[in-house]
N, C-alpha and C positions, 0 to 999 in steps of 0.2 A: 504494500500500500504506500501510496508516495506521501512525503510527509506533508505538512501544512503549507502551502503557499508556491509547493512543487509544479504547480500547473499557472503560467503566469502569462496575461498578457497586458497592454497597452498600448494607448491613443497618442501617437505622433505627430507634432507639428509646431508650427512655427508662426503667431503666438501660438502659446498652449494652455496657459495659469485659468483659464474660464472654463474652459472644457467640460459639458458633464458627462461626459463618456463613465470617468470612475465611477461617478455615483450609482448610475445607472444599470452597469456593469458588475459592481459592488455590493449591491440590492439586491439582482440577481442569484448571485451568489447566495447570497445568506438567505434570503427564501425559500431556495432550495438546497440549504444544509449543504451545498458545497466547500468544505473549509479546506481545502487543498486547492483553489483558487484563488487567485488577484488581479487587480487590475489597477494602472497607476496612470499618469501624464508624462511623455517624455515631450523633453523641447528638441525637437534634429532641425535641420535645417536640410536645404535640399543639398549643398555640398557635403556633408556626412552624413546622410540616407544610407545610401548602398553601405559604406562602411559598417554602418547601425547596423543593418539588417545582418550582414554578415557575420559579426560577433556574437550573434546571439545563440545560445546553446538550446539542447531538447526539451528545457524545460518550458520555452516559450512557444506555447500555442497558437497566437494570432494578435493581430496588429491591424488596431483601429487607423485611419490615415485620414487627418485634415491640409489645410494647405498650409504650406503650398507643395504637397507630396504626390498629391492623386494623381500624376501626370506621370512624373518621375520613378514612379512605384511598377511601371511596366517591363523594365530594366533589370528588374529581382526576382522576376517570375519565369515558371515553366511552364504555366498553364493559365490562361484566363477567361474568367465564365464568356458568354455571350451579351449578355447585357453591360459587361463592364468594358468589352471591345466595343460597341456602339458607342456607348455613353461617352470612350475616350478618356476612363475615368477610372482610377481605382480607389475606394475606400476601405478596402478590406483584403487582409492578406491572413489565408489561412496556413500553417507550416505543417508538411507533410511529414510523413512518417520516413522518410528517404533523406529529411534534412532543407528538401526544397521550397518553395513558397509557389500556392495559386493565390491569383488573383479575382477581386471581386466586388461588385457593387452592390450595397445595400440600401442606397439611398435613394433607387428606384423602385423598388418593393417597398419603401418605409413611406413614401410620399402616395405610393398606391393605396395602403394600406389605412394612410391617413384619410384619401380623398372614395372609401370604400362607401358604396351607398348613396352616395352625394348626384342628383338629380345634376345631367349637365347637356344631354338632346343633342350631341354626338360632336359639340365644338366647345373649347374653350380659348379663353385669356390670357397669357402667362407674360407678364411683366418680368422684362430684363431679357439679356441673348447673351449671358456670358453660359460657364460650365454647369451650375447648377441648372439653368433652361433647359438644355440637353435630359439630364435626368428627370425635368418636368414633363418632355414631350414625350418621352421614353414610356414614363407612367403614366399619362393619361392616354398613348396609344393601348396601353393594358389593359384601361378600362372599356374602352372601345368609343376612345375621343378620336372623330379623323381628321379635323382641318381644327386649326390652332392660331389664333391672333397673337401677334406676340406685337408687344408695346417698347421700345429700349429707347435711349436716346443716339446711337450709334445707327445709323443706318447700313451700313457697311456689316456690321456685327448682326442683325438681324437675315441681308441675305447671303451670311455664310451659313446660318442658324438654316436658313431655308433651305440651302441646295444638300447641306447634310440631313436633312429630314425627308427630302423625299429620294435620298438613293439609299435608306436601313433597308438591312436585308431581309430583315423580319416582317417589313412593310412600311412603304411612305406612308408621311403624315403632312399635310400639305397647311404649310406655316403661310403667312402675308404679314404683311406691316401694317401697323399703326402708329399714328404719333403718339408718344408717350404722354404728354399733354392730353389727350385726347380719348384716352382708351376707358373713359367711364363714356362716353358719349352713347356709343352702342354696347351696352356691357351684356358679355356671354354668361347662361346661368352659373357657371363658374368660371373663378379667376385664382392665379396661383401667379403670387410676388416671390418673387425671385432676389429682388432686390436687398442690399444691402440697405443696415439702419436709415446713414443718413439721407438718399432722397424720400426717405418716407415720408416725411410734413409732405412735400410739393408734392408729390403725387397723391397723399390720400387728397389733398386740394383740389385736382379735379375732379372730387365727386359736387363739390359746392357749385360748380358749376356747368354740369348736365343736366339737362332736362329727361332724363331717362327715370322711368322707375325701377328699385333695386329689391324688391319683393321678391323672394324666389331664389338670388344669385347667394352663389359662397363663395366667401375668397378665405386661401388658404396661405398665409403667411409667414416664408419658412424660417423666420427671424424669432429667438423662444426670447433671448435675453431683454431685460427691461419691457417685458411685457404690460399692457398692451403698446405694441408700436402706433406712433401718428396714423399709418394705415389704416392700421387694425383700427383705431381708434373711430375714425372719421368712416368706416365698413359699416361698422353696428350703429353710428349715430345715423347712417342713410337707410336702415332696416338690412344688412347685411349678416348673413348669418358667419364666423368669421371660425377658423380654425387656427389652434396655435400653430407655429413652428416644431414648438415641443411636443404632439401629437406626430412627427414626421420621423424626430430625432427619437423617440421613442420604440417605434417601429423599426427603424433601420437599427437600433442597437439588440432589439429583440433577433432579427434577423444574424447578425455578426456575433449576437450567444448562442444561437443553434449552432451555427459553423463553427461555433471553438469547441462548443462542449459538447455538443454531441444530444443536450437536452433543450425541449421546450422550454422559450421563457415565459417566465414569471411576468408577465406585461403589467397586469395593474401594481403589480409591485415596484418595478421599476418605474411607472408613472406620477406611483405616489413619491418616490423617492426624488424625483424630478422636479417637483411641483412644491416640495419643502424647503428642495435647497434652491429653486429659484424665489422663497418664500425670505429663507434667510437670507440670500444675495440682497433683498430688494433692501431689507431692514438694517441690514451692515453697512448699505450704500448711504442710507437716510441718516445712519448715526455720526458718518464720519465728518 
């Protein structure tokens, strides 16, 4: 039997100190009486990546990866699933029983999983064209979303976003532009922001001025920290039904403890675990 902490893994990246991978991952663990499990924050960088990865001995399991790794992380692998060759993307590296690493993304199944149920009549929304977009349209092709507005300020970045969507091999998804300004005007019964924190004020701001009604639509915003975002916020004052981020990163962590440990997770456990410590973040931030 391996001793306590014998089975280890950990969340890579560069920042790292916010991460709630541990928690999440940690929560997991203890729910289910796994105590030969860990899971910590490492800071790498993408010039010591591969080194990283290379020094690590059989005690380590698998390897969460933020950025700016997901790109980089193709370079350390033998095998990589299907959806994380599309996506372009890897956020998860499970270690084989040979020494080697597959590659894998779970942040398309975590953002499906989040948007599971949700009324959307076969098009959505997706604000921003950077990498996470990709994993947006990936998931919402899964739900059986087939043409996609995507809003960015980059026009350029949108039709590269496009001409990589309609050549997946799994099946095109046929993206167009909008101006980002613009993209509450005709709002799809779902939308999924992409976007980081700060253009959140100006964008949730175009809903002040659409004449659209927003009964019916969800926007799913995959930003958890400093909850709710200007988005979120300005979503549900327009009658928008809104989904955290933390509902996504949930899911894809549930996903990446299957693949290390071999068991079901504990989801509401790790949810709840999520939701305390974005609880305490909020109060630690207010006292200091």
């Amino acid at each position: 039997m391996l001793r306590s902490g014998a089975n280890r893994a950990a969340v890579l990246g560069s920042p790292i100190a916010h991460s709630l991978s541990p928690t999440l991952h940690n929560a997991g663990y203890a729910a289910l009486g796994l105590t030969d499990w860990s899971y910590a924050a490492e800071p790498v960088e993408v010039t010591g990546f591969s080194g990283f990865v290379a020094g690590l001995d059989a005690s380590w399991r698998g390897l969460s990866l933020t950025m700016p790794l997901k790109e980089v992380a193709f370079g350390v692998t033998v095998s990589v699933s299907v959806v994380a060759e599309e996506a372009g993307s890897i956020n998860t590296l499970i270690h084989r029983p040979d020494g080697h690493w597959d590659g894998d993304n779970t942040d398309v199944v975590g953002l499906a999983r989040a948007l599971a149920g949700v009324e959307h009549g076969g098009g959505a929304t997706v604000l921003g064209a950077g990498a996470t977009a990709r994993s947006a349209v990936l998931a919402l092709r899964s739900l059986g979303v087939g043409s996609v507005r995507v809003a960015a300020r980059r026009p350029e970045a949108v039709a590269a976003l496009a001409d990589w969507a309609g050549r997946l091999s799994g099946g095109a998804v046929l993206v167009t532009a909008c101006e980002l300004g613009g993209w509450a005007d005709d709002p799809s019964r779902l939308v999924v922001s992409t976007l980081p924190p700060g253009p959140s004020a100006t964008v949730g701001g175009a809903l002040d001025g659409a004449g659209s009604s927003f009964e019916g639509v969800t926007l799913l915003d995959v930003v958890y920290a400093d909850w709710p975002t200007p988005l979120a916020r300005a979503a549900s004052a327009h009658g928008m039904q809104v989904i955290s981020g933390l509902d996504m990163l949930v899911h894809q962590a549930a996903e990446q403890f299957r693949l290390f440990t071999g068991h079901e997770a504990p989801v509401e456990a790790m949810a709840a675990a999520g939701r305390a410590e974005l609880v305490r973040r909020s109060g630690a931030s207010r006292d200091r």
